[in-house]
C-alpha positions as CSV (number, residue, x, y, z in Angstrom):
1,X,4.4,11.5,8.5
2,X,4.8,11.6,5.0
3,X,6.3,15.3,5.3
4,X,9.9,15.4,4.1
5,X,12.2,15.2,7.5
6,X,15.9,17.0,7.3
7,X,17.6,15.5,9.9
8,X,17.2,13.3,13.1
9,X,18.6,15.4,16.2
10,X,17.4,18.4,17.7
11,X,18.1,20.7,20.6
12,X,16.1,21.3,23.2
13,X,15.6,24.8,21.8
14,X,14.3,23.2,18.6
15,X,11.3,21.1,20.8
16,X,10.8,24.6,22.6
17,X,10.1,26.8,19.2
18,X,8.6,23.8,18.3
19,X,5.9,24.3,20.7
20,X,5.5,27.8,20.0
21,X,4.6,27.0,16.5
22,X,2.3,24.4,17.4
23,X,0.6,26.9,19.0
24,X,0.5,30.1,16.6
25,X,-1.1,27.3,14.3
26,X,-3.2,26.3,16.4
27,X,-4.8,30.2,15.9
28,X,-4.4,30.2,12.4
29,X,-6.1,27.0,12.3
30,X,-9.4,28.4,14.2
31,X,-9.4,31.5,11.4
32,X,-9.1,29.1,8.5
33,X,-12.2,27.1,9.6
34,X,-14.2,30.4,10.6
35,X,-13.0,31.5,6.4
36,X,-16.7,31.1,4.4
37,X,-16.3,28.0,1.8
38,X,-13.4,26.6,3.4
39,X,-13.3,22.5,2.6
40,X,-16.4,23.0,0.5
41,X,-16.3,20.1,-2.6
42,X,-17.2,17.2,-3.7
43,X,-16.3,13.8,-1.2
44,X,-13.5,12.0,-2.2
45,X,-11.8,8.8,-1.1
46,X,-8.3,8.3,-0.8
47,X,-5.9,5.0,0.5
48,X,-2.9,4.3,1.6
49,X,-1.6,0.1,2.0
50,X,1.6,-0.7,3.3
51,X,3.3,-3.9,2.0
52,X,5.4,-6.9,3.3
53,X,8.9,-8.0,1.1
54,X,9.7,-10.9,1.4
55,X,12.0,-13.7,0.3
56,X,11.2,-16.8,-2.0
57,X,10.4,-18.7,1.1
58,X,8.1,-16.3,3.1
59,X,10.6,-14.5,5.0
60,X,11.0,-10.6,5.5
61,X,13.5,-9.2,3.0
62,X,14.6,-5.8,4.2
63,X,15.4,-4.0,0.9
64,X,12.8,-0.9,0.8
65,X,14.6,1.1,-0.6
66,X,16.3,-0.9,-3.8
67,X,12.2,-1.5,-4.3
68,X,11.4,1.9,-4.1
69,X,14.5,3.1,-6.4
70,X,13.8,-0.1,-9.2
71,X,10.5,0.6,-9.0
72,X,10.7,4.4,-9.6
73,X,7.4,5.2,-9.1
74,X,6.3,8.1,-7.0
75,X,3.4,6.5,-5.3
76,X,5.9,4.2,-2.9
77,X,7.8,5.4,0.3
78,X,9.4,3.3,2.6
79,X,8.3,2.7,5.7
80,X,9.4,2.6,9.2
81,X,11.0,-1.1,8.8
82,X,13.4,-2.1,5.5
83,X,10.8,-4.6,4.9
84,X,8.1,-2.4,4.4
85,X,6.7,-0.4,1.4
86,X,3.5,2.0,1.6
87,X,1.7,2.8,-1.7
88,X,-0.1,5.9,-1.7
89,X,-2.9,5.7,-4.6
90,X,-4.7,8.4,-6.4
91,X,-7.5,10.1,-4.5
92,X,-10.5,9.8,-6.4
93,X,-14.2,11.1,-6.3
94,X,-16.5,8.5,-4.2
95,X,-19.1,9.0,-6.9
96,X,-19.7,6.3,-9.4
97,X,-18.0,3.5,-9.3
98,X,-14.8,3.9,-6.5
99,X,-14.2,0.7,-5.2
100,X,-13.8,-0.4,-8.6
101,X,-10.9,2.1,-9.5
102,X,-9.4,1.7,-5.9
103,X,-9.4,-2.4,-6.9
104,X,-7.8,-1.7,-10.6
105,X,-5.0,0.9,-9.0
106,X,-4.3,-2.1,-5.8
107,X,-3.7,-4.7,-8.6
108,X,-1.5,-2.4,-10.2
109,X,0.8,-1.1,-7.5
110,X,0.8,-4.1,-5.9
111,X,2.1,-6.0,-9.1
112,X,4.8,-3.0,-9.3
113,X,5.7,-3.5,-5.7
114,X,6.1,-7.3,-6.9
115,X,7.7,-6.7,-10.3
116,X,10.7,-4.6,-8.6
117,X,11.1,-6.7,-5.8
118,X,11.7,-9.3,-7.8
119,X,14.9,-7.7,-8.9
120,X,16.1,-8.2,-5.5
121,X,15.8,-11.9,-5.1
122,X,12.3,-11.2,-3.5
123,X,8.3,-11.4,-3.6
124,X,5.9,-9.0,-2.2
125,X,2.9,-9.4,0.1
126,X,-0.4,-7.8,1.9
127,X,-0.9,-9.0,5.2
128,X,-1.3,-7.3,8.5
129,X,1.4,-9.3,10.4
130,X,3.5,-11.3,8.9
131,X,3.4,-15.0,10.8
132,X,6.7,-16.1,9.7
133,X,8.8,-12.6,11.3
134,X,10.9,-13.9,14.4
135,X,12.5,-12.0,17.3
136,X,15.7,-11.9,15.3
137,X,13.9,-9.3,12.6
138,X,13.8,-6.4,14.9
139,X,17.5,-5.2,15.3
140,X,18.1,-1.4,15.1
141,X,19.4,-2.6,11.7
142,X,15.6,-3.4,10.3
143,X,14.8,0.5,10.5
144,X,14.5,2.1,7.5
145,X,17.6,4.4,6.5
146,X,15.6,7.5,6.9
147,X,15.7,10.7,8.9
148,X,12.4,10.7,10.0
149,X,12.4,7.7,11.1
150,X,15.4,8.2,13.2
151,X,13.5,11.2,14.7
152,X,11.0,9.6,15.4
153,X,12.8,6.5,17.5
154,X,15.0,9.3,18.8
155,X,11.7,11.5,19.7
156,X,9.9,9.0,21.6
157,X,12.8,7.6,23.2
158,X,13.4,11.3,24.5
159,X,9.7,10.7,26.2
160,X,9.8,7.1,27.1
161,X,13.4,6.2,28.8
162,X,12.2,2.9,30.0
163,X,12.0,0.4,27.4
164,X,8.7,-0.7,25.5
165,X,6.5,-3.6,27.0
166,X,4.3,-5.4,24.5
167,X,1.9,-7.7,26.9
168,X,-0.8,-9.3,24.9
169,X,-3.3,-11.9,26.1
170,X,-5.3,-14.0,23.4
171,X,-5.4,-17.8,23.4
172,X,-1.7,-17.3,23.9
173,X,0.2,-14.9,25.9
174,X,3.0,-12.7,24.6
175,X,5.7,-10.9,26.5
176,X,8.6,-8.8,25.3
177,X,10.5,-5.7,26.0
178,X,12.3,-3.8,23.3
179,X,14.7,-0.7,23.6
180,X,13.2,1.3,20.3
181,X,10.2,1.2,18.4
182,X,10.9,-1.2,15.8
183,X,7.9,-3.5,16.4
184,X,5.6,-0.9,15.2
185,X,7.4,-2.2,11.5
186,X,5.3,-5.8,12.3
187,X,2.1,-4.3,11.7
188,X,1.1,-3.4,8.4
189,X,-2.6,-1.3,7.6
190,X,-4.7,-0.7,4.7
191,X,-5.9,3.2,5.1
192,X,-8.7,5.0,3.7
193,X,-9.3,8.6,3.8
194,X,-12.6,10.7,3.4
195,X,-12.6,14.2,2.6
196,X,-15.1,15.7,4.9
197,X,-16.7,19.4,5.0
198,X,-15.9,21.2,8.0
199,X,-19.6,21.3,9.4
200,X,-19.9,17.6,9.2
201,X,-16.8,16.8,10.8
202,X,-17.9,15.6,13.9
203,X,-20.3,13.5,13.2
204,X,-18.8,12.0,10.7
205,X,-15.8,11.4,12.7
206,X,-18.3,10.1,15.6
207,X,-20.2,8.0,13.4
208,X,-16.4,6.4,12.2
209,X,-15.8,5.7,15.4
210,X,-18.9,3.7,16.0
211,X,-18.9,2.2,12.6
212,X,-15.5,0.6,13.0
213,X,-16.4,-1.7,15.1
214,X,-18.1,-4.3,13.5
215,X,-16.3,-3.7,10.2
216,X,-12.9,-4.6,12.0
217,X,-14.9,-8.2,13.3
218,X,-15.3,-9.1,9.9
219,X,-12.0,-7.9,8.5
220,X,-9.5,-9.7,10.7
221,X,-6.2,-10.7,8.9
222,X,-3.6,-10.9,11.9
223,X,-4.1,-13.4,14.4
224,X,-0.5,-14.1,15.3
225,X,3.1,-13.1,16.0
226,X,6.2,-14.5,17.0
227,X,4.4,-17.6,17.0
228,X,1.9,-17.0,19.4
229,X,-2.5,-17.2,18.8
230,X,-3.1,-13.8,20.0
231,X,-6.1,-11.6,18.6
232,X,-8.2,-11.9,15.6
233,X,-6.8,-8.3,14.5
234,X,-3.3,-8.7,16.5
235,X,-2.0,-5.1,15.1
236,X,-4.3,-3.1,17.4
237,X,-2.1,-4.6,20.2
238,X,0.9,-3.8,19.0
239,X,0.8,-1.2,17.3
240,X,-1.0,1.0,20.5
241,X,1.9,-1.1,23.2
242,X,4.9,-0.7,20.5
243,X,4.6,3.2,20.5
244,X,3.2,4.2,24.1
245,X,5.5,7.4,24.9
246,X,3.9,7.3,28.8
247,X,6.7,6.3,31.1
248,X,5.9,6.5,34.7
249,X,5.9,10.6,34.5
250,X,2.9,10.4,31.9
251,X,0.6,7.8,33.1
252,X,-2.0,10.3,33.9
253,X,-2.5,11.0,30.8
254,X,-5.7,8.5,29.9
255,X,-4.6,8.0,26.0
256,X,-1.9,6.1,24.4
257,X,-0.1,7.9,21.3
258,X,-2.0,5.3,19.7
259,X,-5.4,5.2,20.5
260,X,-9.1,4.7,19.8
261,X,-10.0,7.8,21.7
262,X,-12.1,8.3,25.1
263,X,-15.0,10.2,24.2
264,X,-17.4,11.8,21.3
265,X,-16.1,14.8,19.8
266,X,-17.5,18.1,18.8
267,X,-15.7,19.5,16.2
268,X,-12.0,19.0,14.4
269,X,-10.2,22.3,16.6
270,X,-11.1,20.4,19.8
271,X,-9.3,17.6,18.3
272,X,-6.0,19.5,17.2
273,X,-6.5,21.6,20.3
274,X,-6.0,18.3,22.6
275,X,-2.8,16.6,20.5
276,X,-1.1,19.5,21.2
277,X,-2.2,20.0,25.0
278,X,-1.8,16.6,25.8
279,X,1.0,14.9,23.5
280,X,4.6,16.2,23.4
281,X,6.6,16.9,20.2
282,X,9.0,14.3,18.6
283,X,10.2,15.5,15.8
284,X,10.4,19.3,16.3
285,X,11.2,20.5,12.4
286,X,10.9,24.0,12.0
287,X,10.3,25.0,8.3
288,X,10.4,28.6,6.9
289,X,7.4,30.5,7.3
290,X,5.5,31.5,4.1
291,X,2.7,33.3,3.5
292,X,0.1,31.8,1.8
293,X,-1.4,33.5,-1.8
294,X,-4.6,35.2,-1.9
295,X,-6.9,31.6,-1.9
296,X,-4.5,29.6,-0.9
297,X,-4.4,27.8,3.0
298,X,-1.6,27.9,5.5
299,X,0.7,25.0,5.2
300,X,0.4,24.8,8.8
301,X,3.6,22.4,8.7
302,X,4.3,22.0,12.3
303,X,0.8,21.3,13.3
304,X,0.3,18.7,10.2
305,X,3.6,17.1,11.3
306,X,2.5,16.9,14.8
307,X,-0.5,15.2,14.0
308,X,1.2,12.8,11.8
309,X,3.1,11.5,14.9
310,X,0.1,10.9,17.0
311,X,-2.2,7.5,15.4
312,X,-5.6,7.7,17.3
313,X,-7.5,4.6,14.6
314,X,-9.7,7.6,13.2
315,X,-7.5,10.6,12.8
316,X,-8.3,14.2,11.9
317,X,-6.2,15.4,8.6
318,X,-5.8,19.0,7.3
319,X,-4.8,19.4,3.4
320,X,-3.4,22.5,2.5
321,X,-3.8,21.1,-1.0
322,X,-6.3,23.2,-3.5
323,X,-7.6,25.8,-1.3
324,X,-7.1,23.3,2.1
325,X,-9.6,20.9,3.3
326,X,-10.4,17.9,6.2
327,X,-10.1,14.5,5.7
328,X,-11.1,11.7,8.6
329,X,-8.4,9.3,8.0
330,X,-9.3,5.4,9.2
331,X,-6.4,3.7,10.1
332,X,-7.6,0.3,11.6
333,X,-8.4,-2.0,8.7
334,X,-5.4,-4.1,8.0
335,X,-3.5,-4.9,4.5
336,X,-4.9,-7.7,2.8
337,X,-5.5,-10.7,1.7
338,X,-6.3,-9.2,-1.9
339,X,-7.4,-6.0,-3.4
340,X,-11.0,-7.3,-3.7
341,X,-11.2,-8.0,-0.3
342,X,-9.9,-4.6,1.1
343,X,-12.4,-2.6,-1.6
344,X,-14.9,-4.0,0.4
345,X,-13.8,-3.7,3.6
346,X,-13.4,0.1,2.4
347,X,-16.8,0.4,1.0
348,X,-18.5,-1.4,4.4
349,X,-17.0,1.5,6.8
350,X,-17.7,3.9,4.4
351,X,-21.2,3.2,3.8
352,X,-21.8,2.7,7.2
353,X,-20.0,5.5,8.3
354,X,-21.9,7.7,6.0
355,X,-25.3,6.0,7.0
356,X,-24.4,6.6,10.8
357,X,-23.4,10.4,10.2
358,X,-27.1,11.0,9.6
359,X,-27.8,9.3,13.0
360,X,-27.3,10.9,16.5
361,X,-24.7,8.6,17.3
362,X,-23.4,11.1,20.1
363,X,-26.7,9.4,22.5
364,X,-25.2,5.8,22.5
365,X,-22.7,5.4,25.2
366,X,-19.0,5.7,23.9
367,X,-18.0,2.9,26.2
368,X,-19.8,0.6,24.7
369,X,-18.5,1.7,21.2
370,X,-15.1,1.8,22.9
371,X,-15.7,-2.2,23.9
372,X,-17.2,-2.6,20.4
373,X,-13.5,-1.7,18.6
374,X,-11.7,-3.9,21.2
375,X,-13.6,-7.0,21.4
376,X,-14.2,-7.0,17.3
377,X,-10.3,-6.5,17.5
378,X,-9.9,-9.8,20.0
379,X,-12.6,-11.8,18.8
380,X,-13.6,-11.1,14.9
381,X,-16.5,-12.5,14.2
382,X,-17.4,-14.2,17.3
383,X,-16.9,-11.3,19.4
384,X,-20.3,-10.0,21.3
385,X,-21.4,-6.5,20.3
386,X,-23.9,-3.7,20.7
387,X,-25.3,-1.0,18.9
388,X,-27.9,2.1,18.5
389,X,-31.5,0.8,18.9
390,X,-30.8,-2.5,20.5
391,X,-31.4,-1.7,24.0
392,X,-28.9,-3.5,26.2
393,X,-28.8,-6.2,23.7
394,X,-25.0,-7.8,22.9
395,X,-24.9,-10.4,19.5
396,X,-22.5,-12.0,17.5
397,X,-20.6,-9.6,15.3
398,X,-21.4,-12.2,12.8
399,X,-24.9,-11.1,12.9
400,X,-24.7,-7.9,13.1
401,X,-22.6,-7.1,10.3
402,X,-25.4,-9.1,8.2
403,X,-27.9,-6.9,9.9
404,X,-25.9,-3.3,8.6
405,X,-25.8,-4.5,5.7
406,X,-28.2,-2.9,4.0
407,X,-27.7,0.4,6.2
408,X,-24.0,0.5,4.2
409,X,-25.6,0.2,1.3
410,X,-28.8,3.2,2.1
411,X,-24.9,4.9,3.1
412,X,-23.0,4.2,-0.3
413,X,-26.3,5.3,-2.4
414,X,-26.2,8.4,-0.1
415,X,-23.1,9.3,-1.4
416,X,-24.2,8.8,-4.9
417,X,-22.1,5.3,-5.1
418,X,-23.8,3.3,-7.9
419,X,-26.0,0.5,-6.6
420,X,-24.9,-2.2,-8.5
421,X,-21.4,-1.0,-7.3
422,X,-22.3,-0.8,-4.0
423,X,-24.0,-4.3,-4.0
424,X,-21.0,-6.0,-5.7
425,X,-18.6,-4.4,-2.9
426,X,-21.4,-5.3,-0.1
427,X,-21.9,-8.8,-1.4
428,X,-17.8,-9.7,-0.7
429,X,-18.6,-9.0,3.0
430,X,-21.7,-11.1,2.9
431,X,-19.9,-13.7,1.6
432,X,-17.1,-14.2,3.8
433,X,-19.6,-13.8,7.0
434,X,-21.5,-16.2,5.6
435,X,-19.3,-18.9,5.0
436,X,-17.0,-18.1,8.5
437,X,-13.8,-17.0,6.7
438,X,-11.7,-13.8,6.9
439,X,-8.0,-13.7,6.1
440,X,-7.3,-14.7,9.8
441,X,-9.5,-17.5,10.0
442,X,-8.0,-19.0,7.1
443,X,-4.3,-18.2,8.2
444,X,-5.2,-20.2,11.6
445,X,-6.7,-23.0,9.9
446,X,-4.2,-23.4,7.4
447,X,-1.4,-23.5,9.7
448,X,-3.4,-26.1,11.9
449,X,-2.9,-28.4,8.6
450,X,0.7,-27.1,7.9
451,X,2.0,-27.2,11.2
452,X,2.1,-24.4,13.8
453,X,6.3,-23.8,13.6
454,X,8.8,-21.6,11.9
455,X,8.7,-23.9,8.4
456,X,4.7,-24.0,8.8
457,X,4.7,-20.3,9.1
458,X,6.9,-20.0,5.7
459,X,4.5,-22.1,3.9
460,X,1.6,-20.8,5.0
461,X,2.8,-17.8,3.9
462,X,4.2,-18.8,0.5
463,X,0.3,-20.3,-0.1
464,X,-1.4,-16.9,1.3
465,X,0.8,-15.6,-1.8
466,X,-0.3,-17.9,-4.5
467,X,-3.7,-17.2,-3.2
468,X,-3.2,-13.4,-3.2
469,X,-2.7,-13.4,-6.9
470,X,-5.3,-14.6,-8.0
471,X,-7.1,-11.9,-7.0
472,X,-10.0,-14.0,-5.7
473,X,-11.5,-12.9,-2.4
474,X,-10.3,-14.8,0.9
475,X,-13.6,-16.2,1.7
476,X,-13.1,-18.2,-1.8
477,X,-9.4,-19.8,-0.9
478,X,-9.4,-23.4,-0.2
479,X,-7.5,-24.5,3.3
């Protein structure tokens, strides 16, 4: 999605060449993996973390653009909603000392972010739903003044000509139906990518997928919206109900657009192969074909853009950049509280992502890693969860993250992560297990205190602010 768009209507002779792209690419695609050395190089890490604005007294302030534009920095794009910014930071070796760099380069953008914004009257924020957003903030106004984004409301409402139904049960219930796909601007994400050798996709991807689980339980910083308790991690919801393209002619199709995926896979063409069997174009750009230089790979533009529209939580990414490689993009951790705590968030799936990868994750039931992601999602750290080795055996997310622990860190050294790095990353999510308080718990205690109403909401989020800043981890901030 971060592809430059040109325009925001298309024929229906666009969506068929489209389609005949998609799958010429699909071919070129298989040759480019068969090429000897393709993807070879070092692992990196790269992140993306999209940002609330927001007024003086917690509300959304829908000025993207006059951000980006004051900001002038070309590491922010707007995002789907006028109240939301992504920052794109610098992809970096996950040798050394990452989580330190990707800790310095949040501060920095995120002070930028805040810095311009302030020329608008406004404050910015990283948090995965924003309590104090009311029904009023999702008019076809809110969407971002972009192309794509057009397309893309356009595109799905091409599929989908009934409007979207969010139901979500938690300790509340929410109901609403909406004619466009502005609520997916409610939920905000903090991203991180791992470049990946083609061999090792798979079970690296696999062993994301199972890994995810418990670090979502302990990373939980969304428990509401539109005033209502819902789930500990509320954006997984949303997010998959506020974009389902299956109207009554596609319910056969077991996946949302949005998804967590229905079985192990076996390699990254299987992957490509089924978003383009199964999922229909929305934005059918055609761009000029070019032959790539002797040692350069394809753009493959169509099939990169048609991937971009379809968010399974772990996602398969081809890079045309420097010679082309794969990067398993992980998509479920939300933004926030502070840059601290989403280092180590990133450096507990990694390392235990890169700890599982060695395992053969591919013999544990994916149903029960399937119930893992939702129930962490619901519950956080009280939700009950299995995992490889422990029989039948469900326990307290809680007690399981403890109990990975030290398999993260055996994953981080694996990747030649210093130790003392890893440990002070590792230690964060120790921490706030121990003492019971992720960025959700803390948001639903504190509005217990403030009051659980539009002005509580505003405060509550004027204080998660003040807290932000200081840059102290969430499991440190005083209700």
């Amino acid at each position: 999605m971060g592809q430059q768009v040109d325009k925001d209507r298309y024929s229906e002779a666009e969506f068929t060449r489209f389609g005949e792209r998609l799958a010429q690419q699909l071919t070129e695609l298989r040759e480019l993996l068969a090429r000897p050395g393709f993807g070879a190089g070092p692992a990196t890490i790269g992140a993306e973390l999209e940002m609330f604005l927001i007024t003086p007294d917690g509300r959304p302030l829908p000025r993207n653009h006059e951000v980006r534009d004051a900001a002038d920095d070309d590491r922010l794009v707007p995002e789907l909603g006028r109240f939301n910014l992504e920052v794109n930071l610098t992809p970096l070796p996950i040798a050394g000392r990452p989580f330190t760099a990707l800790e310095r380069e949040l501060r920095e953008t995120m002070t930028l972010v805040d810095t311009a914004t302030a020329t608008q009257g406004g404050q910015a924020v990283a948090i995965g739903i924003l309590p104090s957003l009311s029904e009023f903030d999702f008019t076809h106004e809110a969407l971002s003044d972009e192309s794509r984004y057009r397309a893309m409301s356009r595109g799905l409402r091409r599929l989908r000509t009934e409007p979207f139904r969010v139901h979500i049960e938690g300790v509340e219930q929410l109901e609403l139906e909406v004619e466009g796909v502005i609520l997916e601007s409610a939920n905000t994400s903090w991203q991180v990518h791992l470049r990946t050798a083609p061999a090792d996709f798979a079970r690296v991807y696999n062993a994301a997928q199972l890994a995810i689980g418990p670090v979502l339980a302990v990373s939980g910083n969304s428990p509401s919206f539109l005033g209502r308790r819902l789930w500990e991690e509320t954006r997984i919801a949303l997010f998959e109900e506020a974009a389902d393209d299956r109207d009554v002619e596609r319910l056969d199709r077991r996946d949302r657009r949005v998804a967590f995926g229905s079985k192990w896979v076996s390699g990254i063409e299987e992957m490509f192969e089924t978003c383009v069997r199964d999922y229909e174009p929305i934005m059918p750009m055609i761009t000029e074909e070019v032959s790539p230089a002797d040692g350069e790979a394809p753009e493959l533009a169509e099939l990169r853009l048609h991937q971009g529209t379809i968010w399974q939580w772990n996602r398969p990414i081809y890079d045309p950049v420097n010679g082309g490689h794969l990067r398993v993009e992980m998509r479920a951790l939300p933004a926030g509280p502070t840059p601290a705590d989403m280092a180590a968030n990133a450096a507990f799936l990694l390392g235990l992502t890169a700890a599982m990868a060695v395992e053969p994750v591919e013999e544990f039931p994916f149903a029960a890693a399937y119930r893992n992601f939702y129930r962490a999602a619901i519950h956080g750290l009280d939700a009950s969860l299995s995992w490889p080795g422990r029989g039948t055996e469900e326990i307290p997310a809680s007690r399981l993250a403890l109990d990975l622990l030290p398999a993260a860190r055996a994953g981080l050294i694996r990747l030649d992560v210093d130790p003392d790095e890893a440990d002070r990353a590792l230690g964060i999510i120790r921490d706030r297990v121990m003492l019971r308080r992720t960025g959700a718990i803390w948001q639903r205690e504190t509005l217990e205190r403030l009051g659980d109403d539009p002005a509580g909401r505003s405060r509550m989020v004027t204080r998660y602010r003040e807290l932000s800043l200081t840059g102290k981890p969430v499991h440190t901030w005083p209700i």
